[in-house]
C-alpha positions as CSV (number, residue, x, y, z in Angstrom):
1,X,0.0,0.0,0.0
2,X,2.8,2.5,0.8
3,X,4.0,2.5,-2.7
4,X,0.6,2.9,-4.4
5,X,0.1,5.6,-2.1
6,X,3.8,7.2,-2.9
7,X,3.5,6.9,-6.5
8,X,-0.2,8.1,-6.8
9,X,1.5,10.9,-4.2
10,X,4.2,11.6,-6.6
11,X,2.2,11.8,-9.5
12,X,-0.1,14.7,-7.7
13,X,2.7,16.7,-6.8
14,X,4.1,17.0,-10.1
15,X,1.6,17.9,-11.8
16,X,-0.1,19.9,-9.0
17,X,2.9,21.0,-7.1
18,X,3.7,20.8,-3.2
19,X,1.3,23.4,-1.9
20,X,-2.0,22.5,-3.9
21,X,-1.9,18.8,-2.6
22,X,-3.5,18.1,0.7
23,X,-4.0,14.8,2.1
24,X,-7.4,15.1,1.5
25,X,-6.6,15.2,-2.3
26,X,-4.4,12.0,-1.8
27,X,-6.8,10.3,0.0
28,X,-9.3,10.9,-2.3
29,X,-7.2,10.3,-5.5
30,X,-6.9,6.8,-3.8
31,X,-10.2,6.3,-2.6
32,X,-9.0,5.5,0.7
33,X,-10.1,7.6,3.8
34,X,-7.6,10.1,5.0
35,X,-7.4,8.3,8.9
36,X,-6.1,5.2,6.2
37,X,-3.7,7.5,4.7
38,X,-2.5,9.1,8.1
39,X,-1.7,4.8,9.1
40,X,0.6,4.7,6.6
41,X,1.9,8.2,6.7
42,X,1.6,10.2,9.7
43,X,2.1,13.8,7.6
44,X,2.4,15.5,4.3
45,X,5.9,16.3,4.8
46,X,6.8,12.6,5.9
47,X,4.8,11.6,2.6
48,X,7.0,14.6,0.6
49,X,9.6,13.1,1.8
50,X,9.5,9.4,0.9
51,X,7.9,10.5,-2.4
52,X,11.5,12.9,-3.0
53,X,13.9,9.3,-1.5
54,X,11.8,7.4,-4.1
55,X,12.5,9.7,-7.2
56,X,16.0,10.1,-6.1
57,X,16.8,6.2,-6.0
58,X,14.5,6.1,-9.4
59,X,17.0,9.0,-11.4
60,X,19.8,7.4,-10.0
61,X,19.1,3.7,-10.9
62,X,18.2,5.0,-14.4
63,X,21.1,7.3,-14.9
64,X,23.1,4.2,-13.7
65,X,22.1,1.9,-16.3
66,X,23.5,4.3,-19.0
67,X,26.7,3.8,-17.7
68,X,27.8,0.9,-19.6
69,X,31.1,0.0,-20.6
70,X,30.4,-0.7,-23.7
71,X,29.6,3.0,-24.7
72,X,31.7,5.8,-24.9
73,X,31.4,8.9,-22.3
74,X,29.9,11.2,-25.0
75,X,27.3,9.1,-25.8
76,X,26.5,8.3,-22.3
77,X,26.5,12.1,-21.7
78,X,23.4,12.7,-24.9
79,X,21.7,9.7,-22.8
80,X,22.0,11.3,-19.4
81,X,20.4,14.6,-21.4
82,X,17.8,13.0,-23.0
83,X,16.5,10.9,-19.6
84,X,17.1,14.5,-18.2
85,X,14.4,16.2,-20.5
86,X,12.2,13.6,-19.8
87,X,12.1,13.8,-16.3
88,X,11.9,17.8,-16.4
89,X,8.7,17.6,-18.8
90,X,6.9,15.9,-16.4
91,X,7.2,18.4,-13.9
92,X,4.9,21.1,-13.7
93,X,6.2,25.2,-13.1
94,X,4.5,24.8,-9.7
95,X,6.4,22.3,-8.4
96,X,9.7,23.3,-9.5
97,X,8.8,26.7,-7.5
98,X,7.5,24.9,-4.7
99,X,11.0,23.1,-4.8
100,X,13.1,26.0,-5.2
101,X,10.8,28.1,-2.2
102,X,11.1,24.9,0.3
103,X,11.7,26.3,3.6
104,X,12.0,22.4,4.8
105,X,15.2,21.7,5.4
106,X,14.6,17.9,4.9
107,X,13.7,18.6,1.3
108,X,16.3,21.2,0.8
109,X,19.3,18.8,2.2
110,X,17.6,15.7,0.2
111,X,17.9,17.9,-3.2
112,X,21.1,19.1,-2.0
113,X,23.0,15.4,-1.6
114,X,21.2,14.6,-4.8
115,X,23.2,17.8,-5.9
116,X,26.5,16.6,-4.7
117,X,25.9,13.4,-5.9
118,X,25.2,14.4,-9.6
119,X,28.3,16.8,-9.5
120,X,30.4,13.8,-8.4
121,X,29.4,11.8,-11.3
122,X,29.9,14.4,-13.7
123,X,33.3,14.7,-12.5
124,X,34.0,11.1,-13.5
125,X,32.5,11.3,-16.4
126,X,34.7,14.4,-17.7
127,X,37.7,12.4,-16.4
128,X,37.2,8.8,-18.6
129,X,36.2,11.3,-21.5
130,X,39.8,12.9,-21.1
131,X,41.3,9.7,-21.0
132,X,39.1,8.5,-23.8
133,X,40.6,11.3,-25.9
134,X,37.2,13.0,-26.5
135,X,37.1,15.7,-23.9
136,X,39.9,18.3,-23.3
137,X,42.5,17.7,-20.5
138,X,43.4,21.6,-20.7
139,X,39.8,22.3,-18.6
140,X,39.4,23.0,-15.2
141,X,37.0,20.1,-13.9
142,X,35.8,21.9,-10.7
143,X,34.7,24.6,-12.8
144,X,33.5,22.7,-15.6
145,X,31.3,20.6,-13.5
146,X,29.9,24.0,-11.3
147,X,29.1,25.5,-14.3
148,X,27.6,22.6,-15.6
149,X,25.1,22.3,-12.7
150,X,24.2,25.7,-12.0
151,X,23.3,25.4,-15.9
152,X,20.8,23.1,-14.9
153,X,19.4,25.4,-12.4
154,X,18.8,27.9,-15.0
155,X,17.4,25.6,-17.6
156,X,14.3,25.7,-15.1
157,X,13.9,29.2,-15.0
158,X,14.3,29.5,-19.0
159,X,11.7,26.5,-19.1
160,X,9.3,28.0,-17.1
161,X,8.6,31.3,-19.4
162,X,7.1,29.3,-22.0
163,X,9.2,30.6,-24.8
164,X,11.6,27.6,-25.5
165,X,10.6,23.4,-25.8
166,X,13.1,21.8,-23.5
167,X,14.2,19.8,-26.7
168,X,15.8,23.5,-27.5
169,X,17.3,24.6,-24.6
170,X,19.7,21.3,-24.2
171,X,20.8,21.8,-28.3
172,X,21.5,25.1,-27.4
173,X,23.1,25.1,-23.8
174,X,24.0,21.7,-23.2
175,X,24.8,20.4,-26.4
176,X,27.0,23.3,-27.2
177,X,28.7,23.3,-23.6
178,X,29.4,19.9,-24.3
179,X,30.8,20.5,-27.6
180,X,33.3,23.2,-26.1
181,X,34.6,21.0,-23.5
182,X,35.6,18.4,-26.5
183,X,38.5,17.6,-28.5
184,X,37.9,17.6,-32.3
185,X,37.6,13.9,-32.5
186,X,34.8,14.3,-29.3
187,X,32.5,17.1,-31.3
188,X,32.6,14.9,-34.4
189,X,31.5,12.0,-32.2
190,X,28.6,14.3,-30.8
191,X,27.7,14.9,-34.6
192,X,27.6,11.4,-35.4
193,X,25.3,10.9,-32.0
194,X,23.0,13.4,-33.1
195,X,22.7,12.2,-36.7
196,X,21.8,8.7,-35.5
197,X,19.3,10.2,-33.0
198,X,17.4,11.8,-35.8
């Protein structure tokens, strides 16, 4: 039951964001009664925050998987984008304001070590790409990789005017920061990527 009720959860605050969900809506989405629901979850931020662990463990599973040997870092990297816009789409503007106004700190720090753990990946993945010949070994990876994810940040904001399809904003941020981080043999393998994604 905890799972139906985390993923139905889930589900609510995405599209609905954190503030417009009560219990009441969760219990009702569920048909359930609300004293059910408090059994199982004894408030909205406990519920939050089990639904946030469970998206979390999702991403990182999924982004995990890409990581096969058998593929080289760049095209691991248009993977990681691709799952990326994926995920983003099915978030709604409410949400990710609810997310970036959280005054809970158990939200904020789960977010944050999500954070740290993403930057900590990058970093590795800059580094086999160096020694894979595809990405430049003149860069500065701290940098590289802070620059990288306070893109990401900003990516929302752009997003949430309306103006730009998510598709856009990676060809034209991502794709090309990507590009300037490469070697010449790694921005002819991004060209090849993208021609065999079309």
């Amino acid at each position: 039951m905890d799972d139906k009720i985390i993923e139905t959860s889930t589900r609510l605050f995405f599209d609905r964001g954190i503030k417009a969900v009560s219990m009441d809506d969760v219990a009702q989405k569920l048909g359930i009664s609300k004293r059910t629901l408090y059994e199982h979850f004894t408030s909205k931020d406990e519920l939050l925050m089990r639904c946030m662990e469970k998206c979390t463990e999702d991403a990182r599973i999924a982004h995990q998987k890409l990581s096969c040997d058998d593929k080289d870092v760049l095209q691991i990297f248009m993977e990681h984008i691709e799952l990326t816009i994926m995920h983003i789409k099915k978030l709604s503007m409410a949400f990710l304001q609810d997310i970036a106004r959280a005054n809970k700190p158990s939200v904020s720090s789960k977010f944050y070590e999500q954070r740290e753990l993403n930057k900590q990946h990058l970093g590795s993945l800059i580094k086999r790409g160096q020694e894979e010949g595809l990405i430049r070994t003149d860069i500065n990876l701290t940098l590289m990789v802070n620059l990288f994810t306070e893109q990401s940040q900003t990516i929302k904001e752009i997003y949430s005017t309306g103006k730009y399809s998510m598709e856009e904003i990676f060809d034209n941020v991502f794709i090309n920061y990507l590009r300037g981080m490469c070697t010449t043999e790694g921005v002819k393998r991004i060209d090849e990527i993208k021609r065999l994604q079309k």
